[in-house]
C-alpha positions, 0 to 999 in steps of 0.5 A: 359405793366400791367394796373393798375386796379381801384377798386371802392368798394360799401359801401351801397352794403357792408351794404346792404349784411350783414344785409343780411346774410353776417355779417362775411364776414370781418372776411374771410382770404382767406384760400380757405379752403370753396372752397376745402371743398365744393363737389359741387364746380367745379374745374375752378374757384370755389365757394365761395372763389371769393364771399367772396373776391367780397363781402369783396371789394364789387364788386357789378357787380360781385356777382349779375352776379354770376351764382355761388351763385345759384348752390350752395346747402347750405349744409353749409360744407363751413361754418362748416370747415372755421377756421375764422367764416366767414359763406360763406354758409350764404354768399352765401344765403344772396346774394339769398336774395338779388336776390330775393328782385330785380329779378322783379318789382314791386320791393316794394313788394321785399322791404318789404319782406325783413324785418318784419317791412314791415309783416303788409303790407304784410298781410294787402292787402288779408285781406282786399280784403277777409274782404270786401267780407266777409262783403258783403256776409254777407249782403246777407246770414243775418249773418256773420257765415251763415249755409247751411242746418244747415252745416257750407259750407266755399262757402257760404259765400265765393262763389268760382265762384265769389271770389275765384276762380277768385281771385286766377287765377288773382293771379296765372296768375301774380305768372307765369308772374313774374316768367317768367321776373324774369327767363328771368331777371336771364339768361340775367345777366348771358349773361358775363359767359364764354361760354363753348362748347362741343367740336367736333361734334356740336350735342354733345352740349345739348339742352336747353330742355335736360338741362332742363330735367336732371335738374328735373331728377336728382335734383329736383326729388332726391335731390341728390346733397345733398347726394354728401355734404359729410357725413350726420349728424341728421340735414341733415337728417332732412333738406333731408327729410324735403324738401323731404316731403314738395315737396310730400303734395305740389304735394298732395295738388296741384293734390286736387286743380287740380281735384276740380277746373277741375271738378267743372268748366268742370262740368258747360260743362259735367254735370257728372263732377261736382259732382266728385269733389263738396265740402265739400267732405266726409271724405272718398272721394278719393280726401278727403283722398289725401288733409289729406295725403297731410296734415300730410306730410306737418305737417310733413315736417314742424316740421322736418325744424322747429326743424333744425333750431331751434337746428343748430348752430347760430355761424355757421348757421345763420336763416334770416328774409326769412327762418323764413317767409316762414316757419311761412307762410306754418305752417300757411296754414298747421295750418289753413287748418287743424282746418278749416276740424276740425272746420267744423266737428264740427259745431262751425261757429263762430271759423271755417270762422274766421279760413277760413278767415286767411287761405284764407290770408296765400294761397294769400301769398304763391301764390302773393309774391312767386317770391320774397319768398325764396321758389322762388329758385325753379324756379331760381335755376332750370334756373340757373342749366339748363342755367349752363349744357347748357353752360357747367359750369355744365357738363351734365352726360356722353352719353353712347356711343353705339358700334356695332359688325361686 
């Protein structure tokens, strides 16, 4: 005998999804065109077609158990070739916005990243740890743009042992800690997706580490997946290449922190250290030339972003609160970064430390609220790409079998 199965749709979790991105889902018919039309979609129960018909009933418990909204790649076929407008593609990355927002506490700072009203907040934390340290060392040096030897030294007033670093490894330290609730959070909402084995041999199941691996190797090294999103057009190039470039000055960037924070710590233990990575470096410094290639791929990689979505189709690809933060963010730490060598250079105190000063704000928030960044996908969606071979949703490349002649 059926049982008859009561739906009791979330009204406010309905609100909430189209302030998000999901504004056109009501306009969704069921084609099933999207799912037919997405190259990444599986076979077994495919995306987005159920997301759109969860979210238009607001079946909260199913879309933030979805495993699903995270494989996709927003490539945006699905909103390109549906008949009606419906977007899911925006659907689907409102719903990631939502996560984001949610995935740890404390939630407030998810709250106000969400919305511009909340920016000001945002900003107003590192600027007043920095602006108090700025006072009192200025107390100290006997101006607010002291000079070191007639050089303009961003440490002398802002003295990496004490301030900086410290600071900033209290900020690393709670960057990795909530990720790591926020990645143990996203698994366990996953713990009602069928588990799907491979079958025969119980080694042929693979690892949670070869889940892993392939996930780096295969994805987020290449970016191949987009490749798989059917033909390419100039904005694709742009965001393949785009992304491409940002991962390059972030890899730069992050091996000059690396050797300045290693050698300027190791060197207080091996003296010959220290002078390897002591700062300012001349403009021919190996380490100096790295942190500028950095620097242009960065500028680089922005102006390819900035220009899709300020050229893409709004009727078909909206541009959230979220894709404009953390744009305006990393142009703001790419921008600041520059004029402050440039500033240096130069001689002028008076612009180059109040230019240090918002740099110093813009890393601070790059690094503190990254976990409810959209650049937080980076974790989460690796998570759930590996946790998804692992259980088979996803299939792991084919294991060459090896054969023996007698």
């Amino acid at each position: 005998m059926e049982k008859d199965i009561r739906i009791k749709p979330d009204l406010e979790f309905i609100k909430e999804l189209q302030e998000v991105g999901g504004e056109s889902l009501k306009k969704c018919y069921q084609c099933a065109t999207c799912s037919v039309a997405c190259p990444l979609s599986p076979a077994d129960n495919p995306y987005p077609r159920k997301e759109m018909v969860w979210a238009q009933w607001g079946l909260k418990d199913k879309l933030v158990n979805d495993i699903d909204i995270w494989l996709c790649h927003n490539c945006g076929t699905c909103s390109d070739l549906c008949p009606r407008g419906a977007r899911p593609a925006d659907l689907l990355a409102g719903l990631r916005n939502m996560a984001y927002q949610k995935m740890v506490t404390p939630s407030i700072i998810g709250k106000w990243m969400a919305s511009p009203k909340h920016l000001p907040k945002l900003i107003a934390i590192p600027a007043a740890i920095y602006l108090v340290i700025w006072f009192i060392m200025a107390g100290v040096r006997g101006s607010f743009f002291p000079l070191k030897d007639g050089e303009i030294v961003y440490g002398h007033l802002f003295p990496g042992d004490f301030t900086i670093d410290p600071i900033f490894m209290i900020a690393f330290g709670f960057m990795v800690w909530t990720f790591y609730k926020g990645v143990k959070n996203l698994i366990a909402s996953f713990a009602d997706q069928p588990k799907v084995f491979a079958v025969g041999d119980k080694s042929e199941k693979p690892s949670m580490i070869e889940c892993f691996i392939d996930v780096c190797k295969n994805e987020l090294m290449t970016h191949s997946k987009w490749k798989e999103c059917g033909e390419t057009d100039e904005a694709d190039e742009q965001k393949f290449n785009g992304h491409r470039f940002i991962m390059a000055a972030f890899l730069c960037l992050m091996v000059v922190t690396g050797v300045v924070a290693v050698t300027h710590w190791g060197g207080k233990i091996i003296p010959f250290l220290g002078p390897i990575g002591h700062t300012p470096m001349p403009l021919w410094h190996p380490v100096k030339i790295l942190a500028n290639v950095g620097a242009v791929l960065l500028v680089y990689s922005l102006v390819l972003l900035t220009k899709r979505r300020l050229n893409q189709d709004q009727g078909v690809h909206g541009s959230s609160y979220y894709d404009w933060y953390l744009l305006g963010l990393i142009w703001t730490i790419a921008v600041t970064g520059i004029m402050c060598e440039i500033l240096r250079l130069l001689g002028v105190a008076v612009l180059a430390y109040p230019m240090y000063y918002v740099h110093l704000i813009a890393v601070f928030m790059m690094f503190v609220y990254l976990p409810w960044s959209k650049l937080g996908h980076l974790v989460y969606r690796t998570a759930a790409l590996t946790y998804a071979r692992y259980i088979g949703r996803l299939p792991m490349p084919v294991r060459e079998e090896k054969t023996f002649t007698l």
